[in-house]
C-alpha positions as CSV (number, residue, x, y, z in Angstrom):
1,X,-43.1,23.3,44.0
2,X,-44.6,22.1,40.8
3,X,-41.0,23.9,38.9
4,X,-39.0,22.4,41.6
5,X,-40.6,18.8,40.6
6,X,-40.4,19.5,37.0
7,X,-36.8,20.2,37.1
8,X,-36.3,17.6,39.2
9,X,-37.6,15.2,36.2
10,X,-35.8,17.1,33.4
11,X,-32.4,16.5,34.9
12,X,-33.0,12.8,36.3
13,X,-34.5,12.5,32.2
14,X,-31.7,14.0,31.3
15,X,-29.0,12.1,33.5
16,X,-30.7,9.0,31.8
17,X,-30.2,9.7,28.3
18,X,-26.4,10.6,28.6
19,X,-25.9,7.6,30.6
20,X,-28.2,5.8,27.8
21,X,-25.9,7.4,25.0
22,X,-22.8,7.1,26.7
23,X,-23.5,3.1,26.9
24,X,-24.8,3.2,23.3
25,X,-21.4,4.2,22.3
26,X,-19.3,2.8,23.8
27,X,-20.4,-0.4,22.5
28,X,-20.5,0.7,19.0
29,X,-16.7,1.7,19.4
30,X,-16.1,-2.0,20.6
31,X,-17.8,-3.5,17.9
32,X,-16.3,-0.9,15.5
33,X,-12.7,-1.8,17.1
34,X,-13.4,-5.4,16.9
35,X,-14.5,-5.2,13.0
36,X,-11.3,-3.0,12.2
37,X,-9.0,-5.5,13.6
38,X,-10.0,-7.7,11.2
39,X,-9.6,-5.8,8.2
40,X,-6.7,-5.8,5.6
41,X,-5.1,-2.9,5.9
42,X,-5.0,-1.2,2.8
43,X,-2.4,1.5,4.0
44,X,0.1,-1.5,4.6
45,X,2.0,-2.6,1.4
46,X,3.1,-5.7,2.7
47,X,-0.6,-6.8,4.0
48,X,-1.2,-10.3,2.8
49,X,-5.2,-10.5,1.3
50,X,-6.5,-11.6,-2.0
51,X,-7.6,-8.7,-3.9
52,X,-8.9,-7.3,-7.2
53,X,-8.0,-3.1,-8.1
54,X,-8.4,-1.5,-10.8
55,X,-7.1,2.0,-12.0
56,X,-6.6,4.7,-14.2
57,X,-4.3,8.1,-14.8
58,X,-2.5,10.4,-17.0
59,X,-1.0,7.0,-18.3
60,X,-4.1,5.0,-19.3
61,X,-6.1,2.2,-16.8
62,X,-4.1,-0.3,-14.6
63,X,-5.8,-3.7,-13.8
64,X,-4.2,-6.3,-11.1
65,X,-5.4,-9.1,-9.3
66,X,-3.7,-10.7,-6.2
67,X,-3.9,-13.7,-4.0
68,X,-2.5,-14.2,-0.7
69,X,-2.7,-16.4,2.0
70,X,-0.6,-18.2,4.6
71,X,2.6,-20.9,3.4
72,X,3.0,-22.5,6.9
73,X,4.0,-21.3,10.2
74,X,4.9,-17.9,10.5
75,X,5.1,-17.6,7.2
76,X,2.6,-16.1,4.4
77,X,3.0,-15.3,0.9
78,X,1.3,-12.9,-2.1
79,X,1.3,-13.3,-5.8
80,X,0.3,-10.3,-7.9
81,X,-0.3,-10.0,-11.5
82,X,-0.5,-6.7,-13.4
83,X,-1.6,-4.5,-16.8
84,X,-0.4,-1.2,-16.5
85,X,-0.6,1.7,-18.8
86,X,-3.8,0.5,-20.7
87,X,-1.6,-3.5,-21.3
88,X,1.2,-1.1,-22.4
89,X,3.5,-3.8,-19.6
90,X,2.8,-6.3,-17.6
91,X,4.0,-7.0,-13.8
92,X,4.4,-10.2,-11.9
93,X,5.5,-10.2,-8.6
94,X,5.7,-12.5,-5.0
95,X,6.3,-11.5,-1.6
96,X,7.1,-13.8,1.3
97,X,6.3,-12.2,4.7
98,X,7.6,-13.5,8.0
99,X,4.9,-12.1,10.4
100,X,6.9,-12.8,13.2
101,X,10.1,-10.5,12.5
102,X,7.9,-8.1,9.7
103,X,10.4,-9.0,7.0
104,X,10.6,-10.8,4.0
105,X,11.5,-11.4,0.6
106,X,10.0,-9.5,-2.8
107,X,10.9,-11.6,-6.2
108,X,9.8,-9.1,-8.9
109,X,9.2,-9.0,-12.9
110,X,8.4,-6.6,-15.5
111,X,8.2,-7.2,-19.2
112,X,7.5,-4.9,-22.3
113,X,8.0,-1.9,-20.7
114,X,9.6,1.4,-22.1
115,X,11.6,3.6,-20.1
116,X,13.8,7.0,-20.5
117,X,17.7,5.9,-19.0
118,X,20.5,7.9,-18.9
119,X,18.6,10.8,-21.2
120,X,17.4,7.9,-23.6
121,X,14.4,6.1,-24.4
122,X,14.5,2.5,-24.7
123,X,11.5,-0.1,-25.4
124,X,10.6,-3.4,-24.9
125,X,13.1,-3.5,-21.5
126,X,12.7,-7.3,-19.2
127,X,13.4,-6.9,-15.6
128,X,13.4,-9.1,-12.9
129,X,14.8,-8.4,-9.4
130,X,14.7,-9.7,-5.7
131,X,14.7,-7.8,-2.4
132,X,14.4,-8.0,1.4
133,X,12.1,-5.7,3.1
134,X,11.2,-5.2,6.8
135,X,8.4,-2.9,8.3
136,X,9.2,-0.6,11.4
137,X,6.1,1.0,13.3
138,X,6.1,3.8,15.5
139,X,4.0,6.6,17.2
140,X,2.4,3.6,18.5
141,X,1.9,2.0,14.6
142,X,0.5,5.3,13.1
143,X,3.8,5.5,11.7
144,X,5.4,3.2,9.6
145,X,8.4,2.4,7.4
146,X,8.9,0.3,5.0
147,X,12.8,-0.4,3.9
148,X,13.9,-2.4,0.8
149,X,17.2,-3.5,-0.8
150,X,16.6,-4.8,-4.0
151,X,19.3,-6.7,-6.6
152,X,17.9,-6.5,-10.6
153,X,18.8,-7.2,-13.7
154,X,17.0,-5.4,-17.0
155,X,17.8,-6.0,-20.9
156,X,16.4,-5.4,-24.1
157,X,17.0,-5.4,-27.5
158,X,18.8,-2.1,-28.3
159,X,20.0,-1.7,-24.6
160,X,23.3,-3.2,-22.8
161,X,22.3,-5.9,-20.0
162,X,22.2,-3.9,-17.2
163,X,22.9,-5.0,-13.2
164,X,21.6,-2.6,-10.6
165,X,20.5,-1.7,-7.2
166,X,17.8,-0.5,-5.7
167,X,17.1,1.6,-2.4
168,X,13.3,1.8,-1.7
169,X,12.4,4.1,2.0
170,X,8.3,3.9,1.8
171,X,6.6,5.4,4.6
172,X,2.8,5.4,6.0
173,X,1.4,7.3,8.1
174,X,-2.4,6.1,9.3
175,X,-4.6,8.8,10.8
176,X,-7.0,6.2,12.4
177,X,-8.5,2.9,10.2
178,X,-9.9,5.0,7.3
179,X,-7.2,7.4,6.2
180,X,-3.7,7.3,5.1
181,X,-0.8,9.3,3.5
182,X,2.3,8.4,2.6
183,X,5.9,9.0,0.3
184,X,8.3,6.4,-1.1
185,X,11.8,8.3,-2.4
186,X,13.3,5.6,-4.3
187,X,17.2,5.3,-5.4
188,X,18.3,3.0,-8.2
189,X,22.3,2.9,-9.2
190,X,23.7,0.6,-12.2
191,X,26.4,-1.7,-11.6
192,X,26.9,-2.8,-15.2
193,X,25.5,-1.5,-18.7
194,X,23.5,1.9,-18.8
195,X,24.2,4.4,-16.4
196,X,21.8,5.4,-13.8
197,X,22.0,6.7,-10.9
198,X,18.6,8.6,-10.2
199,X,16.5,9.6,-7.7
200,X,13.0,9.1,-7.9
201,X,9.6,10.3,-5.2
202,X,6.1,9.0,-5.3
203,X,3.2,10.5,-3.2
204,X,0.3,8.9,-1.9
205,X,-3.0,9.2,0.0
206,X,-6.1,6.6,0.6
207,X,-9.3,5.8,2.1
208,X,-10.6,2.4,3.6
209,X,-14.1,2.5,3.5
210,X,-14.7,-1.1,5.1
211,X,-12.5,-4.2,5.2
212,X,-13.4,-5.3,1.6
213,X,-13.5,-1.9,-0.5
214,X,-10.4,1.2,-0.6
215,X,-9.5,4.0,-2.5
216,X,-6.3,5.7,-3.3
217,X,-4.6,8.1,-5.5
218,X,-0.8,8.9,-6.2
219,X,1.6,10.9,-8.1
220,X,5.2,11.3,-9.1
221,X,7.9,13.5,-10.1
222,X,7.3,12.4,-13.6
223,X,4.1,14.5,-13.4
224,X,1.9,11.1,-13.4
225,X,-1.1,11.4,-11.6
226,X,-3.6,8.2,-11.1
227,X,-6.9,7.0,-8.8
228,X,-7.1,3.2,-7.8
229,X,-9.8,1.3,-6.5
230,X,-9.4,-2.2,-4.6
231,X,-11.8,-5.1,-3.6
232,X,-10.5,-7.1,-0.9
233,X,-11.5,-10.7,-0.8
């Protein structure tokens, strides 16, 4: 009788705490979805936050700092200024985002910068270029691409003005709100001056540790290899 009784109270004590932890959880996973769907995602590159990063690689420390916010409407826009390869070049660039198609326009410019083209190495190249993006999810958002078409135009001193186009095919994929991977191939062909017509890859993988703080790292097939840290503000 007394074992009966006693078993009787482990299982209704047990019943209890299940029930207890069960409730516990779920509303932790509420709050936790409600706190994740405020964040910027990190994983996105056409999210629209203010943000600090800084990073550093085979090629020396990058440092950039960005601001974004909304324009009117639909509409929202980012401006991001850049040191790369320890203030080897520097990077300005703007994006204009039409949250309610996921498309926009990229207005992008480089200065300083040295680069190998057409087996030869140039320095001190300009560039500017514009392009129109979109973003296409799927696997209900864990997937997502990333398609851009950009127009450019680089010179330098000891180089022949040079038109060309630009084919970038980025794509994310999210695991849940912390983790992400991803690969952008990139194709650029010359209209006018320098031949190119290259192919290029990029891989890369990142953590979001909470809506303000991310990590990330990312390589190439020019063997480059770099980590990246970003504040989110």
């Amino acid at each position: 009788m007394k074992n009966t009784m006693f078993k009787n109270y482990i299982m209704k004590a047990s019943i209890i705490s299940l029930l207890g932890l069960f409730t516990v959880s779920a509303l932790a996973a509420e709050s936790d979805d409600k706190k994740v769907s405020t964040w910027n995602d990190m994983s996105d590159p056409t999210a629209i936050y203010s943000n600090a990063s800084i990073g550093g690689g085979t090629e020396g420390v990058d440092l950039s700092g960005t601001y974004g916010g909304y324009l009117s409407g639909v509409y929202k826009q980012r401006f991001t200024v850049a040191a790369k390869h320890d203030l080897d070049y520097y990077e300005a660039n703007y994006l204009l985002l039409n949250s309610a198609s996921e498309s926009g326009l990229t207005f992008n410019s480089t200065w300083d910068r040295d680069l190998r083209l057409d087996h030869v190495d140039y320095r001190g190249i300009d560039d500017l270029n514009v392009g129109f993006f979109a973003k296409l999810g799927f696997l209900d958002k864990h997937l997502n691409f990333y398609p851009q078409v950009s127009i450019g135009y680089m010179w330098a001193d000891e180089m022949s003005d040079t038109t060309y186009v630009k084919l970038d095919a980025t794509t994310r994929y999210t695991f849940n709100h912390m983790f992400w991977v991803g690969i952008t191939p990139t194709f650029k062909h010359s209209m006018k001056g320098v031949d190119i017509d290259e192919w290029a890859t990029s891989i890369d993988a990142g953590m979001q540790l909470s809506d303000a703080f991310g990590l990330s790292v990312s390589a190439n097939n020019d063997h480059e290899y770099w980590g990246q840290i970003t504040f989110a503000f």
